[in-house]
DSSP file (Angstrom, degrees, kcal/mol; ACC not computed):
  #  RESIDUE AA STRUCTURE BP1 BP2  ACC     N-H-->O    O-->H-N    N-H-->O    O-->H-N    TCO  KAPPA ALPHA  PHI   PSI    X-CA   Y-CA   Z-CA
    1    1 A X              0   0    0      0, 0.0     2,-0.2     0, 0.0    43,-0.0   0.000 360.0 360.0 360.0 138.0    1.8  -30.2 -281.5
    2    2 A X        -     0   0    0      1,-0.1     2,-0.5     2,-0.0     0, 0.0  -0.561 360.0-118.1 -97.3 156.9    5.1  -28.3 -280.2
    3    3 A X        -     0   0    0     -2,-0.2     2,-0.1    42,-0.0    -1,-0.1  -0.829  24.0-172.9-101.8 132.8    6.3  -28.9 -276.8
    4    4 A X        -     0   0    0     -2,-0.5     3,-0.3    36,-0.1    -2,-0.0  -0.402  19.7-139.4-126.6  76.7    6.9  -27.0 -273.8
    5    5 A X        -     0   0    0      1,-0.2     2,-0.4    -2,-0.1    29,-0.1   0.439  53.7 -75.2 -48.1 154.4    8.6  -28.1 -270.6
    6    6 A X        -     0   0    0     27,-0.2    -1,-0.2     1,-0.1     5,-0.1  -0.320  45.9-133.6 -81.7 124.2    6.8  -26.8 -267.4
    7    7 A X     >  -     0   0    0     -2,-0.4     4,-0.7    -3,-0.3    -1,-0.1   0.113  30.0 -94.3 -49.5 171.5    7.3  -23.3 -266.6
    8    8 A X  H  > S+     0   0    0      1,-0.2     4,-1.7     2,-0.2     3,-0.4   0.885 120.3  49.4 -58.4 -42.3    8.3  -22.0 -262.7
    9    9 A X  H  > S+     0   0    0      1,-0.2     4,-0.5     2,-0.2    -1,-0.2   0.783 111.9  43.3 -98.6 -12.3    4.9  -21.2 -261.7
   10   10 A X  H  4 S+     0   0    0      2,-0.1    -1,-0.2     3,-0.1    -2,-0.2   0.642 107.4  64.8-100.1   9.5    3.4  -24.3 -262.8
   11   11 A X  H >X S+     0   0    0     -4,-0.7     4,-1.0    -3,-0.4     3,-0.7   0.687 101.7  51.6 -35.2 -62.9    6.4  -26.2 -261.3
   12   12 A X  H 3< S+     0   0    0     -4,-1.7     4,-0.4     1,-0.3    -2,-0.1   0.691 103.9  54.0 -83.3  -9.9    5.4  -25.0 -258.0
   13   13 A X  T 3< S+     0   0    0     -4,-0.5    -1,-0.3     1,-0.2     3,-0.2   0.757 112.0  40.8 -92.7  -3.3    2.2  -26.0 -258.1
   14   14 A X  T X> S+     0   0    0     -3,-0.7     3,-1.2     1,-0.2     4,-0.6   0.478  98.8  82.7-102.8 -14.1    2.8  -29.7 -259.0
   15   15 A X  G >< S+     0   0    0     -4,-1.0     3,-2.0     1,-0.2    -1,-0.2   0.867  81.0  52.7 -41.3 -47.2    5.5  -29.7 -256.7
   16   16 A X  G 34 S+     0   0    0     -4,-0.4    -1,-0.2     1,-0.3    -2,-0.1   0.517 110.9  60.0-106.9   1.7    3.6  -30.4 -253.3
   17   17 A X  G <4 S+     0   0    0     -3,-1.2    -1,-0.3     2,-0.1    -2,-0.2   0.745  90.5  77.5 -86.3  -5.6    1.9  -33.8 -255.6
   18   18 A X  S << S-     0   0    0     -3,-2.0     2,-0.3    -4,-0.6     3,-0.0  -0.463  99.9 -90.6 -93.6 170.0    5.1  -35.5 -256.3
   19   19 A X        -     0   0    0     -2,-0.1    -1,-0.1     1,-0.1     2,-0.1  -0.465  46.6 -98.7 -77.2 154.8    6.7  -37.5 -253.8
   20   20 A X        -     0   0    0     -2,-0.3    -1,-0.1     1,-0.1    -4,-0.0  -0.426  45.0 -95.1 -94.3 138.9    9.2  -35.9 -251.4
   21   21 A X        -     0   0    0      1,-0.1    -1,-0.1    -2,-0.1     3,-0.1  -0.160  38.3-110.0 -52.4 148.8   12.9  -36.3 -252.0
   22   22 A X        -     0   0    0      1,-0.2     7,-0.2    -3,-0.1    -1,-0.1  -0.217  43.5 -94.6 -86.0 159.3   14.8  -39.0 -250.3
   23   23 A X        -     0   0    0      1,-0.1    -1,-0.2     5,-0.1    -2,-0.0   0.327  43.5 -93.8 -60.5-174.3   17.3  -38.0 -247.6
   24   24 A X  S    S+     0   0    0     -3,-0.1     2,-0.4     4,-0.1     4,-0.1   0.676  94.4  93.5 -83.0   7.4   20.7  -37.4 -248.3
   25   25 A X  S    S+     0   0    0      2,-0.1    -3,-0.0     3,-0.0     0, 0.0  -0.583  81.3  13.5-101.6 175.5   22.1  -40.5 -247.6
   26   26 A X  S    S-     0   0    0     -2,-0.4     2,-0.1     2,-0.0     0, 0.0  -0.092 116.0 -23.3  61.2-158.8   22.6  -43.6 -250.9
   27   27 A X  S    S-     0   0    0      1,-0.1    -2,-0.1     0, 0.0     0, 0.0  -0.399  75.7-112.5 -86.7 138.1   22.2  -42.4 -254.2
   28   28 A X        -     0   0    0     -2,-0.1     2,-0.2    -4,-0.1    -1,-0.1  -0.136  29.8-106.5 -66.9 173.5   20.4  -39.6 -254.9
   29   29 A X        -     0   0    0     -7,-0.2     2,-0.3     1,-0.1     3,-0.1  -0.644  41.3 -97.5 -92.3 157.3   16.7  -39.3 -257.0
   30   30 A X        -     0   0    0      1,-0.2     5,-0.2    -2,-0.2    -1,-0.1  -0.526  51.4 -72.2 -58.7 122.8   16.4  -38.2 -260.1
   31   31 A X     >  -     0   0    0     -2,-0.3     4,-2.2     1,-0.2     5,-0.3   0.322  42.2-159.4  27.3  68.4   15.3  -34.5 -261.1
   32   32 A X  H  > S+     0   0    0      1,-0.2     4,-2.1     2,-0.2    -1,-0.2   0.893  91.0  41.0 -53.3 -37.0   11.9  -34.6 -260.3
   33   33 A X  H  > S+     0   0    0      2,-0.2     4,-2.6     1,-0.1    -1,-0.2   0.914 114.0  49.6 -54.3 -58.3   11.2  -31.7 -262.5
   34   34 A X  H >> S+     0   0    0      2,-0.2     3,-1.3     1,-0.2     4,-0.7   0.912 112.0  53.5 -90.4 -65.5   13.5  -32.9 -265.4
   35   35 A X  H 3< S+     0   0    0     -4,-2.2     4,-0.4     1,-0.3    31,-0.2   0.731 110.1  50.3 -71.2 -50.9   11.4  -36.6 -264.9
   36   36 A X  H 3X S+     0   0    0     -4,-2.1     4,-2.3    -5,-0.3    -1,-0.3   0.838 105.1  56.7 -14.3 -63.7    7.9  -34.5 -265.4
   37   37 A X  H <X S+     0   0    0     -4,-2.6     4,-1.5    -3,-1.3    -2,-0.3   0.894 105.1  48.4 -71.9 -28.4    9.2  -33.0 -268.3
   38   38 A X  H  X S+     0   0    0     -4,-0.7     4,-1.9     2,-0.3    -1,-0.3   0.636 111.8  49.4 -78.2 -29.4    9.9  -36.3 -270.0
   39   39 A X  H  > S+     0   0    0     -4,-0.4     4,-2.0     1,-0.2     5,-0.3   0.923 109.8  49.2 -75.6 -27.5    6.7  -37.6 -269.3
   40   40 A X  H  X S+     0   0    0     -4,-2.3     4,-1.0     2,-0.2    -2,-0.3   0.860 111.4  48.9 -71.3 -28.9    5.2  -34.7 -270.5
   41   41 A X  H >X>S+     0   0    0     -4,-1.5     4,-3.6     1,-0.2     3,-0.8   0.968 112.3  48.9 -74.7 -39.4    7.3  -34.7 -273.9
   42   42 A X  I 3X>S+     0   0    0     -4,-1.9     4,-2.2     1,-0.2     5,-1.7   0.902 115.1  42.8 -67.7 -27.1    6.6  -38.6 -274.6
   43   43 A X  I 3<5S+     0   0    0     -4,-2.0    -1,-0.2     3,-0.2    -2,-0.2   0.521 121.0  51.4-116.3 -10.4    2.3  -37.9 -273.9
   44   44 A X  I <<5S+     0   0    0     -4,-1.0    -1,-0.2    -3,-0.8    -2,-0.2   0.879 124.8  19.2 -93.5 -35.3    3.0  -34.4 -276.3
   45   45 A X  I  <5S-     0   0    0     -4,-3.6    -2,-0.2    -5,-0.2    -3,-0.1   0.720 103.3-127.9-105.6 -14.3    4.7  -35.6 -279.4
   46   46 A X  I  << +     0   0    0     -4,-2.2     2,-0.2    -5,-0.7    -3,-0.2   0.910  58.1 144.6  96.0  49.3    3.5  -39.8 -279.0
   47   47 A X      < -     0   0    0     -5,-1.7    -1,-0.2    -6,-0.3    -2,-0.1  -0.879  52.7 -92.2-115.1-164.2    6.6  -40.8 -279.3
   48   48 A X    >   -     0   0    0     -2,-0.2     3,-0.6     1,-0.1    -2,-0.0  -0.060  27.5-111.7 -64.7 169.6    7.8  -44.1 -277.1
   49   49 A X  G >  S+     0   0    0      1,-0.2     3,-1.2     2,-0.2    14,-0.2   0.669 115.6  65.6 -82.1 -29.8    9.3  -44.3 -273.8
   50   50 A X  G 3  S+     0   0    0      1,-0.2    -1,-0.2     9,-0.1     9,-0.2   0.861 101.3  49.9 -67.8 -43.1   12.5  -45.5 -275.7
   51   51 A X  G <  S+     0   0    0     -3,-0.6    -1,-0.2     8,-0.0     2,-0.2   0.212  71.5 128.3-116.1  54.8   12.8  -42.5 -277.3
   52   52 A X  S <  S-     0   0    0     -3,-1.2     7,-0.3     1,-0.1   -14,-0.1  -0.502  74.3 -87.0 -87.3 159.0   12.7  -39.6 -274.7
   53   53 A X    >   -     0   0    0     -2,-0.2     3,-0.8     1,-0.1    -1,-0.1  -0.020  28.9-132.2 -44.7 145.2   15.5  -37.0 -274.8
   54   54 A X  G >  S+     0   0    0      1,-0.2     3,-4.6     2,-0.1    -1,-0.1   0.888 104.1  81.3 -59.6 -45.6   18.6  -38.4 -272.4
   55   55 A X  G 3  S+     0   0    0      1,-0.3    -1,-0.2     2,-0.0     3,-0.1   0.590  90.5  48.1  -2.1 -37.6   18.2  -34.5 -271.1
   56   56 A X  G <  S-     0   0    0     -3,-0.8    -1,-0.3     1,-0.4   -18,-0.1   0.342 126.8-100.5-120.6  15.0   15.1  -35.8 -268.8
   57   57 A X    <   -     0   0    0     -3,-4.6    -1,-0.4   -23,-0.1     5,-0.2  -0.204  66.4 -23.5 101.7 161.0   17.1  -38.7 -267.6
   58   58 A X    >>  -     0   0    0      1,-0.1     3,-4.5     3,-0.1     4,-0.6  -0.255  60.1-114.6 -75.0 138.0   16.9  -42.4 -268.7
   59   59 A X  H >> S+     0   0    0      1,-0.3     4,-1.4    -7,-0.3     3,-0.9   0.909 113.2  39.9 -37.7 -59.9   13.8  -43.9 -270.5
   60   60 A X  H 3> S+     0   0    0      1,-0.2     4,-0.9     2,-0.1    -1,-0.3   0.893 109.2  59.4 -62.7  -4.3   13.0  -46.4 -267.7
   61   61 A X  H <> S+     0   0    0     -3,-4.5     4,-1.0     2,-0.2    -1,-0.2   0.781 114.6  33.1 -89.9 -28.4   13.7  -44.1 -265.2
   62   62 A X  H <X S+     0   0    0     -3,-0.9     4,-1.9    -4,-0.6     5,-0.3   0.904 117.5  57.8 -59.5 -65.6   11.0  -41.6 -266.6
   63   63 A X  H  X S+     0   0    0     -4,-1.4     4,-2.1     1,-0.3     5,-0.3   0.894 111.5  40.7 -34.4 -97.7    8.9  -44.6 -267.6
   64   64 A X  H >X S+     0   0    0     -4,-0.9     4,-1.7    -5,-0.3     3,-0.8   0.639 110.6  58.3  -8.0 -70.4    9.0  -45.8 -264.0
   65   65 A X  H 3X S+     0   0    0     -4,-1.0     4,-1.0     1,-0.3     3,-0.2   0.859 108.7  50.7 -42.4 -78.5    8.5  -42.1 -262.8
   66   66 A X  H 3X S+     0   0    0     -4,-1.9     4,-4.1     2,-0.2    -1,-0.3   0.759 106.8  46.0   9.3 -80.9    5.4  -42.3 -264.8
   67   67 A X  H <X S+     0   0    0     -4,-2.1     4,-5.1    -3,-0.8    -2,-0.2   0.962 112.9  55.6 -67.0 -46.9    3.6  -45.8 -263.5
   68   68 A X  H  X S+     0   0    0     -4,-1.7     4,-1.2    -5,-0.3    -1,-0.3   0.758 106.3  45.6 -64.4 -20.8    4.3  -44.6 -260.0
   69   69 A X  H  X>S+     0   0    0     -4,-1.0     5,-1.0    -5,-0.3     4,-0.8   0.944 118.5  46.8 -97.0 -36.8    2.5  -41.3 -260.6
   70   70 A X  H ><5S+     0   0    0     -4,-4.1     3,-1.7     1,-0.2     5,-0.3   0.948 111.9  48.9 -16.2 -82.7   -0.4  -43.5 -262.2
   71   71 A X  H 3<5S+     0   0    0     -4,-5.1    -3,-0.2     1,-0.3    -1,-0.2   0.741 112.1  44.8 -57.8 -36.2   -0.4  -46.0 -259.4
   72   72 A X  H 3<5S-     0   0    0     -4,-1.2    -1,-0.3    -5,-0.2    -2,-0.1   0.635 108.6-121.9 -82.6 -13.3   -0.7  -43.4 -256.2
   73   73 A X  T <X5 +     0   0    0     -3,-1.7     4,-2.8    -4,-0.8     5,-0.2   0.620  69.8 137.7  85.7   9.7   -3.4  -41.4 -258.2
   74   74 A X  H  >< +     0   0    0     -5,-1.0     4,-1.0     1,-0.2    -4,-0.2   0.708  67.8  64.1 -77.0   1.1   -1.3  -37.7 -258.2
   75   75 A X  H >> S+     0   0    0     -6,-0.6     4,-1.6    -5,-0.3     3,-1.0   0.944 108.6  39.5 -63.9 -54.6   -2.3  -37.2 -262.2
   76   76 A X  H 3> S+     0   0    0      1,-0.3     4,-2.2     2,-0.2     5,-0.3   0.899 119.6  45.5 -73.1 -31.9   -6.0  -37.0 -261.1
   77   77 A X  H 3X S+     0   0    0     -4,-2.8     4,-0.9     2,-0.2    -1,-0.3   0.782 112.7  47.0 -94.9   5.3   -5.3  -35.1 -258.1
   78   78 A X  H <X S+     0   0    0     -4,-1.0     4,-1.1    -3,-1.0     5,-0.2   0.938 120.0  43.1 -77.2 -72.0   -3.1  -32.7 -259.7
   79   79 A X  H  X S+     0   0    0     -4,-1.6     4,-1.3     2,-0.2     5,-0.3   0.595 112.3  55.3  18.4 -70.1   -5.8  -32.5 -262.5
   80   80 A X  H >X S+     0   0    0     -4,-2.2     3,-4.0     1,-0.2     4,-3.6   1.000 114.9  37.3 -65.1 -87.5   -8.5  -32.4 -259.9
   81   81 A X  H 3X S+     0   0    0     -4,-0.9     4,-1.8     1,-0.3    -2,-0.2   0.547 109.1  65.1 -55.8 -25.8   -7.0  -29.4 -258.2
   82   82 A X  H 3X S+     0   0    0     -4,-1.1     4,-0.9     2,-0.2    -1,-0.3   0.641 104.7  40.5  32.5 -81.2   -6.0  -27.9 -261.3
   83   83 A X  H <X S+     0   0    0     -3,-4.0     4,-1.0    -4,-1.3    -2,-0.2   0.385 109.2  61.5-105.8 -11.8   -9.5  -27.3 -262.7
   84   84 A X  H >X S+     0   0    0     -4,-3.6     4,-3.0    -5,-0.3     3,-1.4   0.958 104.4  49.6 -69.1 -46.9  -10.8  -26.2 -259.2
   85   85 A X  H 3X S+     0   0    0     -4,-1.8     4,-0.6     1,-0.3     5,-0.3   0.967 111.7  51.5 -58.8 -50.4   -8.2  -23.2 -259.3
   86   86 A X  H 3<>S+     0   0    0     -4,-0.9     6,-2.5     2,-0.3     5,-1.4   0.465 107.9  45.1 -46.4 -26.7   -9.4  -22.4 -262.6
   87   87 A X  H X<5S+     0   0    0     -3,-1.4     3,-4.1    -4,-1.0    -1,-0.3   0.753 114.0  55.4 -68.2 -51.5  -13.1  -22.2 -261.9
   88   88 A X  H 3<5S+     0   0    0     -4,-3.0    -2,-0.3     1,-0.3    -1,-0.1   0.320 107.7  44.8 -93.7  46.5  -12.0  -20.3 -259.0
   89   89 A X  T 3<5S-     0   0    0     -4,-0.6    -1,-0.3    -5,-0.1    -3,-0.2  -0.269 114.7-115.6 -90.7   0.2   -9.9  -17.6 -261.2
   90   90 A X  T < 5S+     0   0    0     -3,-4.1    -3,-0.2    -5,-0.3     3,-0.1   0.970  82.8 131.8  28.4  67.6  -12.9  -17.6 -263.3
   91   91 A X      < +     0   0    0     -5,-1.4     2,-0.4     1,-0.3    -4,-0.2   0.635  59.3  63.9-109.4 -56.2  -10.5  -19.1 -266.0
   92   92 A X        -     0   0    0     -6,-2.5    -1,-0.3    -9,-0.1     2,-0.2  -0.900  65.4-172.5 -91.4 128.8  -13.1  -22.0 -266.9
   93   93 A X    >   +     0   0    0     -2,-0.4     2,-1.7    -3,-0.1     3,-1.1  -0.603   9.4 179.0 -86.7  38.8  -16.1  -20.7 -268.3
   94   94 A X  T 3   +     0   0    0      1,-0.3     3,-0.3    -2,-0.2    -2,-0.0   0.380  63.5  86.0 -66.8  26.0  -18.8  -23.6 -268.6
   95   95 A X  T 3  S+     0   0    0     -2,-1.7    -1,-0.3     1,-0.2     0, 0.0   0.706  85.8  59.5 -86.5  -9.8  -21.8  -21.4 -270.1
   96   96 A X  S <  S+     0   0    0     -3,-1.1    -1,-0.2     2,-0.1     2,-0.2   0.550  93.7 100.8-105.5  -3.7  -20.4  -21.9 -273.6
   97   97 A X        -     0   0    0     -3,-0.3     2,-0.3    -4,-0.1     0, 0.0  -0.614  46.0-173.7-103.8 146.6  -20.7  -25.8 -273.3
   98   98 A X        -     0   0    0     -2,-0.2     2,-0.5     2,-0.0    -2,-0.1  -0.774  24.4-117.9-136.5 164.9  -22.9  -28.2 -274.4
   99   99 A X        -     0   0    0     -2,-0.3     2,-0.4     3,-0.0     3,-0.0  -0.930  17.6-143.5-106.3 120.7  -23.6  -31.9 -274.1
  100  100 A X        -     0   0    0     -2,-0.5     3,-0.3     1,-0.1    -2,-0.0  -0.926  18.2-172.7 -89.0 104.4  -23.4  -34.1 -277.2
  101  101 A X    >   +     0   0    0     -2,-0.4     3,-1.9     1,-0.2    -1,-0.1   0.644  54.0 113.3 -93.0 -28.2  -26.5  -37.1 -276.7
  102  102 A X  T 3  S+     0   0    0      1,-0.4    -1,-0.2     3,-0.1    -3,-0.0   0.233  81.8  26.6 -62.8 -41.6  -25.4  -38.8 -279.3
  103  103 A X  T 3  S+     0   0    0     -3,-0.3     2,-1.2     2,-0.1    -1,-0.4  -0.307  92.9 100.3 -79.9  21.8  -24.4  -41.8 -277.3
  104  104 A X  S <  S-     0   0    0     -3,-1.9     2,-0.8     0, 0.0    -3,-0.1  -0.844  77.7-127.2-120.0 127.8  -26.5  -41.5 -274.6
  105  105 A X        -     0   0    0     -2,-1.2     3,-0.1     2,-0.0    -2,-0.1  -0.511  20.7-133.8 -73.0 103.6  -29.5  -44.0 -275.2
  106  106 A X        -     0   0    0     -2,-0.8     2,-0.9     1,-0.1    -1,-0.0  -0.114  28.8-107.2 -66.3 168.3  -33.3  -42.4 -275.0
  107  107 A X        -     0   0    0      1,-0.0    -1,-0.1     0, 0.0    -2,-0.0  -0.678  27.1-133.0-107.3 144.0  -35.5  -44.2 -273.1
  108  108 A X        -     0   0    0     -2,-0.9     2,-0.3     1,-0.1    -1,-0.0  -0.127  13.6-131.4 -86.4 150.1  -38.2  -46.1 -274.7
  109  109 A X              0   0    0      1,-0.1    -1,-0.1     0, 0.0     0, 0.0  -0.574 360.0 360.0-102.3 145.6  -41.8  -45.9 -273.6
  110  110 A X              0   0    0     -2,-0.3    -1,-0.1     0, 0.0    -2,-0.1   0.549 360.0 360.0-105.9 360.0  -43.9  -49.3 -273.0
């Protein structure tokens, strides 16, 4: 599967999930965008946290980037929000979809 770092307009829409840049004063934060894209390369090609591009900033620093957007929950609520716009863009389409029982246990008469 080929990789594509996140275009402008889907940039801005993950913008208002990330956490807001630190003031001006000490060392600045990384690239939030640039830090994105590096998660996004290691969870598109598999490859380890060791070996993402130097380009998106240094492995632990992604890595890190990462656990923190895990731990606050902003995957699921970018996600979340996501697949709302998309129902309402009539973008998602669930009439073609079906449920696979296969796992689902019946229940058994006594």
């Amino acid at each position: 599967m080929s990789f594509h770092e996140i275009d402008d307009v889907l940039w801005e829409f993950i913008k208002p999930y990330l956490p807001p840049q630190k003031s001006h004063t000490g060392r600045p934060r990384a690239d939030l965008r640039k830090l994105m894209n590096g998660i996004l390369y290691v969870i598109m090609t598999g490859c380890a946290w060791k070996d993402v591009p130097c380009r998106y900033g240094s492995k632990s620093t992604v890595h890190r980037f990462h656990l923190y957007l895990c731990e606050h929950g902003t995957y699921q609520k970018t996600f979340n929000e996501l697949l709302n716009k998309g129902y309402d863009l009539k973008k998602i389409d669930l009439s073609h979809c079906f449920t696979d029982t296969k796992d689902i246990p019946a229940e058994k008469e006594e």
